[in-house]
Structure formats: structure tokens, C-alpha cells
C-alpha positions, 0 to 999 in steps of 0.5 A, a space after each residue: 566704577 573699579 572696586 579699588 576707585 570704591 575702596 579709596 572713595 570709601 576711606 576718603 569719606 570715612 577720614 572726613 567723617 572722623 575729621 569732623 567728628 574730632 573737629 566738632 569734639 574739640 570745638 565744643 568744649 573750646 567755645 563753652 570754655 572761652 564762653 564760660 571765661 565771657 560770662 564769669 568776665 560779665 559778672 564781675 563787671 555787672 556786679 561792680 556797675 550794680 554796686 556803684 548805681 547803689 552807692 550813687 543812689 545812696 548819694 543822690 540827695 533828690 528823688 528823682 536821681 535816687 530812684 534813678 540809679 535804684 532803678 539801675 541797681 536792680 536791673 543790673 543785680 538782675 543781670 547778674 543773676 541771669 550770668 549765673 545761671 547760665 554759667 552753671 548751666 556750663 560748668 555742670 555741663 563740663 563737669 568743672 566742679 572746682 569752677 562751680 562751687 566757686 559760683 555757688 560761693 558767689 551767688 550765696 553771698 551775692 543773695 546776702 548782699 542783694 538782700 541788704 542792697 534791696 533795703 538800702 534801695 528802699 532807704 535810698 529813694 525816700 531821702 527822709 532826712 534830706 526831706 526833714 532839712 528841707 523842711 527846717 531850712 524853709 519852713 521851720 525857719 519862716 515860722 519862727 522868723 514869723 513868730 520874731 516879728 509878730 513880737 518885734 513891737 509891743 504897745 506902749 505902757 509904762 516903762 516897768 510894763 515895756 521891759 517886762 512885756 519885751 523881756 517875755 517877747 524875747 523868751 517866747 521867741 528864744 523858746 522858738 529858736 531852742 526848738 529850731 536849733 534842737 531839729 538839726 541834731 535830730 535829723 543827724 541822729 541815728 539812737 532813738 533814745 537819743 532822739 527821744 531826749 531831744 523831742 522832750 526838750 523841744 515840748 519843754 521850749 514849747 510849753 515855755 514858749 507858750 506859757 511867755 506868750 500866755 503871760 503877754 495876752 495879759 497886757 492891754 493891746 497886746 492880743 494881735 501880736 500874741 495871737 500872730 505870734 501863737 499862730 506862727 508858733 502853732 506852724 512851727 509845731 506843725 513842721 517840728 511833728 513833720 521832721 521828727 516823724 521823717 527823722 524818725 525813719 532816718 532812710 538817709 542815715 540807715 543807707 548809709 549806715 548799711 553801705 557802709 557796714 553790711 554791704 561794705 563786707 558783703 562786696 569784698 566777699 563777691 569780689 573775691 568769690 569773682 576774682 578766684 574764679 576768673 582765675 579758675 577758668 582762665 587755667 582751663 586748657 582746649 580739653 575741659 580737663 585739668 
């Protein structure tokens, strides 16, 4: 071959090795950037989903769709965390330390927020409260329903036994009824100290309750009922002890305590960790410069 034709064949090969080159040189930073702009776009979106399954969670009412959407919460919270991780993996590739400390910004207050997120989670799946009214709408009402018609006919007697024997039926069951209506403000309340207050009126309507039917196991041919009446009002207690202890724990109260207060906050910092960020990247040109 003719030195001239090895000449142009050589220039040939060196402009499209340099072609290339610059081709490959270019390429790469357009796709980390356009890739970068993709993830940061996950984030927001993954953030937004984790923090609505939480609040549905919170919602749910029932066992089964809390832990459903508490299982959703934290899978998509994991997403996120991996988001983050890769998208630093680029920016300190690129070198977009303005980029990166807004990440770092955000996962700072994601970790906050994911830390009261995971206590709500908790709160959200035990449903105490829920739980607690169930009981007092079911089992707490039956007893002293129980309790009213156990002591709904006295035996008979003279006039003046009749009324004083209906008159501490009345009371026994009032005292029953006190204790009922006392358990619904205490499953409502957050203060303990509140909450201790309303537990020392409920053992004063007991002690009441039980010193009425004490006084009618007195009269003749009163023992059946009284004892119908002190067994209903024994299951009474029994289911009082129940809601007080689920009360007590107030998951439903504290989640949506927490969701409300420390998360609320905590949401609006992410978010606008997220949106400057997006914005940030969405400035950045073909060449990983400003």
C-alpha cells in the first residue's frame, strides 16, 4: 500500500479513536446526571408513599390492614434508604458537593423521621384503644345488662322490705352503670394522671356496688339473684381490668399523637430537603459543571 494511502488511513483511525473518546467523555456524565435527576425523582415519590401507608396505618382501625399498611411503610422507607445511597455514590462521583449536602440534609432528617415513623408503626398495629372499645361496647355492656336483670325482680315481702330491696337494686346497678360510663373517657384519655383519677372513681362505684348487693344478700330469698348479680358484676371487673391495661398503653391515642405533632414536622423538612434538590440537579448542564 502507498505511504500517502497509510497516512490517510492512520489520520482516519486516530479521528475516530478521538471521536469516540470525546463521544464516551460526554455520554457519561449526561446519563449520571439524567440518572441522578431519576433517583432524586424516586425519592420524593417513595418518601410521599412511605408517609401516606403510616398515616393509613394509623387509620386502619383493624389488625390486619395496620399491619398491612405498616408493612408497606417500611418497605417503601427501605427504598428510600437505598435511593440514597446510590445517588450519593454519584454525586461524589461527579463531584456535586452542592447536590450532596442537600442528600446529606435529607437523609439526616429522613433517619429523625424514620425513627418516630417506626414508633408510630408499633403504636399503629396494636390498636389498644380500638381493642379497649370493643370491649366496652360488647363485653363490658353485656355484664352489667346482666347485672340489671339478675336484680330486675325482688321476692316478695312487705311493702316497706320491697322498696328498700328495689331501692339497693337500683343503686347496685347504678354503681355498675357508673363504672361503664367511666371506661369510655378513659380510653379517650392521653394523661395519666387523668387517667388514675377515673380508675379511683370506678373502685369507689365498685366498693359501692358491692356493699348494695352485700346489704340485699340480707333479705330472704334474695341469695340467687344477688349471687347472678355479684357474678355479672365480678365479669364486669374482669373486663374493666382489660380496658384499663389496653387504655393504658394508648397505642391509638400516641400514634396519632406522634403523626400529627413530631412526624408532621419532620415531613415538611424531607420535603424540602427533596424539592431543593430536585431543583439543584435539574440546573446542572451536559458537563457536570456549573
Amino acid at each position: 500500500m502507498p505511504p500517502e494511502k497509510n497516512r490517510i488511513l492512520l489520520s482516519l483511525s486516530l479521528c475516530l479513536a478521538i471521536s469516540g473518546m470525546i463521544g464516551c467523555d460526554v455520554q457519561t456524565p449526561l446519563h449520571e446526571i439524567s440518572e441522578a435527576r431519576r433517583l432524586a425523582a424516586d425519592l420524593a415519590a417513595q418518601f410521599a408513599k412511605a408517609s401516606d401507608a403510616s398515616n393509613l396505618a394509623v387509620l386502619a382501625g383493624l389488625d390486619e390492614p395496620a399491619q398491612k399498611y405498616s408493612g408497606e411503610a417500611r418497605q417503601r422507607a427501605a427504598t428510600v434508604e437505598k435511593d440514597i445511597a446510590a445517588l450519593r455514590e454519584i454525586l461524589q462521583r461527579r463531584d456535586f458537593g452542592d447536590e450532596l449536602r442537600l442528600v446529606d440534609a435529607f437523609r439526616t432528617h429522613f433517619a429523625e423521621y424514620r425513627a418516630v415513623d417506626n414508633d408510630i408503626l408499633d403504636l399503629a398495629v396494636e390498636n389498644t384503644n380500638l381493642k379497649a372499645q370493643r370491649l366496652l361496647f360488647g363485653a363490658s355492656e353485656e355484664a352489667v345488662n346482666a347485672m340489671a336483670q339478675a336484680l330486675a325482680k325482688m321476692p316478695g315481702g312487705d311493702v316497706k322490705e320491697a322498696w328498700q330491696m328495689k331501692a339497693l337494686a337500683a343503686s347496685a346497678v347504678g354503681s355498675a352503670r357508673e363504672i361503664e360510663a367511666l371506661q369510655a373517657p378513659h380510653i379517650a384519655e392521653a394523661d395519666d394522671a387523668a387517667m388514675a383519677k377515673i380508675e379511683a372513681r370506678m373502685s369507689a362505684a365498685e366498693t359501692a356496688a358491692r356493699h348494695e348487693l352485700a346489704m340485699l344478700a340480707r333479705h330472704a330469698g334474695a341469695a340467687s339473684q344477688v349471687a347472678a348479680a355479684t357474678k355479672a358484676l365480678d365479669r364486669l371487673m374482669e373486663v374493666n381490668s382489660q380496658i384499663i391495661h389496653l387504655s393504658r398503653r394508648n397505642s391509638n391515642v400516641r400514634s396519632v399523637a406522634l403523626s400529627l405533632n413530631q412526624k408532621r414536622a419532620l415531613v415538611a423538612a424531607c420535603e424540602e430537603d427533596l424539592q431543593a434538590l430536585q431543583t439543584a440537579l435539574s440546573k446542572r448542564g451536559f458537563v457536570g459543571t456549573r
